[in-house]
C-alpha positions in Angstrom: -34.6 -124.8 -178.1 -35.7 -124.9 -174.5 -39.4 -124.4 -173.1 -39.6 -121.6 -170.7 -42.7 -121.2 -168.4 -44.0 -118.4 -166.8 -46.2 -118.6 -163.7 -48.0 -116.1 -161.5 -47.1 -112.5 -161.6 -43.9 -113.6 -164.2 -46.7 -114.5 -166.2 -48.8 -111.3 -166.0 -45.5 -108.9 -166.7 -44.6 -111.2 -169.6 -48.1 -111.8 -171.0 -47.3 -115.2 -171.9 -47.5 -118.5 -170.2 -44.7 -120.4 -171.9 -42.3 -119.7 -174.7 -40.3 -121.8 -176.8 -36.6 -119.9 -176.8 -33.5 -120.5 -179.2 -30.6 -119.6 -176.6 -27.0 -120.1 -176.3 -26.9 -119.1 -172.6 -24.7 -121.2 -170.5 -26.2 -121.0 -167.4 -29.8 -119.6 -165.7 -28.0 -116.5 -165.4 -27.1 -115.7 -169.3 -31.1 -117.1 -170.1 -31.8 -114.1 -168.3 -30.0 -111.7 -169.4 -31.0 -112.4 -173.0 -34.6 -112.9 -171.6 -34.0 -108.9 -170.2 -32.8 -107.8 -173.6 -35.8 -108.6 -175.5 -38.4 -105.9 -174.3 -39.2 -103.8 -171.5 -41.5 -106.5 -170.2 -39.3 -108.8 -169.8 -36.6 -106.5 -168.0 -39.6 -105.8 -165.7 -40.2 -109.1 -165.4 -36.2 -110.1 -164.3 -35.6 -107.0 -162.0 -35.0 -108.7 -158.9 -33.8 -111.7 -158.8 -34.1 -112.1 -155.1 -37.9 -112.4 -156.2 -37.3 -115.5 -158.1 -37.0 -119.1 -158.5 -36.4 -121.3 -161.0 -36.8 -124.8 -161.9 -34.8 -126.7 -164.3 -36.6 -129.7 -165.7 -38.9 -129.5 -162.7 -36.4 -129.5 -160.6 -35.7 -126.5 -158.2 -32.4 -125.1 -159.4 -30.2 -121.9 -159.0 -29.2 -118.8 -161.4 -26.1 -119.6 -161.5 -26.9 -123.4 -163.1 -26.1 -124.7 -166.4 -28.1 -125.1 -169.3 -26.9 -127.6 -170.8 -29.4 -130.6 -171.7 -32.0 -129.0 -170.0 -35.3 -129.1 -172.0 -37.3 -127.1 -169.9 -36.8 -123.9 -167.6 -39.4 -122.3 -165.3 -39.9 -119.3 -163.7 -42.0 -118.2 -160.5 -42.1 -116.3 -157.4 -40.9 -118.2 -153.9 -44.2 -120.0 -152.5 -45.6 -119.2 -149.5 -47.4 -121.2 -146.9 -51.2 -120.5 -145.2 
């Protein structure tokens, strides 16, 4: 099981802050994909990529990372100064 966490307008397409999800995705990447499976909101959610980051464990990561022991994955849009 790995927590996933929603923030800002992730959190609004999704309607949920944070999930608890049973996965065998290897990487970012695959978490997605089954993430886009689930339900229209979520394939709204995951549209652009390019939109995206992600943190692994609270630590700024890439799509393309693995999975493995990671307890926690969150999604969120870049930040932006001001």
């Amino acid at each position: 099981m790995i927590d996933v966490l929603y923030f800002a307008w992730v959190r609004e397409r999704i309607g949920v802050p944070r999930e608890q999800v049973d996965t065998t995705a290897a990487t970012v990447a695959d978490l997605v994909e089954e993430l886009k499976a689930r339900e229209p909101r979520y394939e709204a959610a995951f549209a652009d990529l390019r939109a995206l980051r992600v943190a692994l464990d609270q630590e700024l990561s890439d799509f393309d990372a693995s999975l493995a022991g990671v307890r926690e994955v969150a999604f969120f849009p870049p930040m932006t100064g001001g």
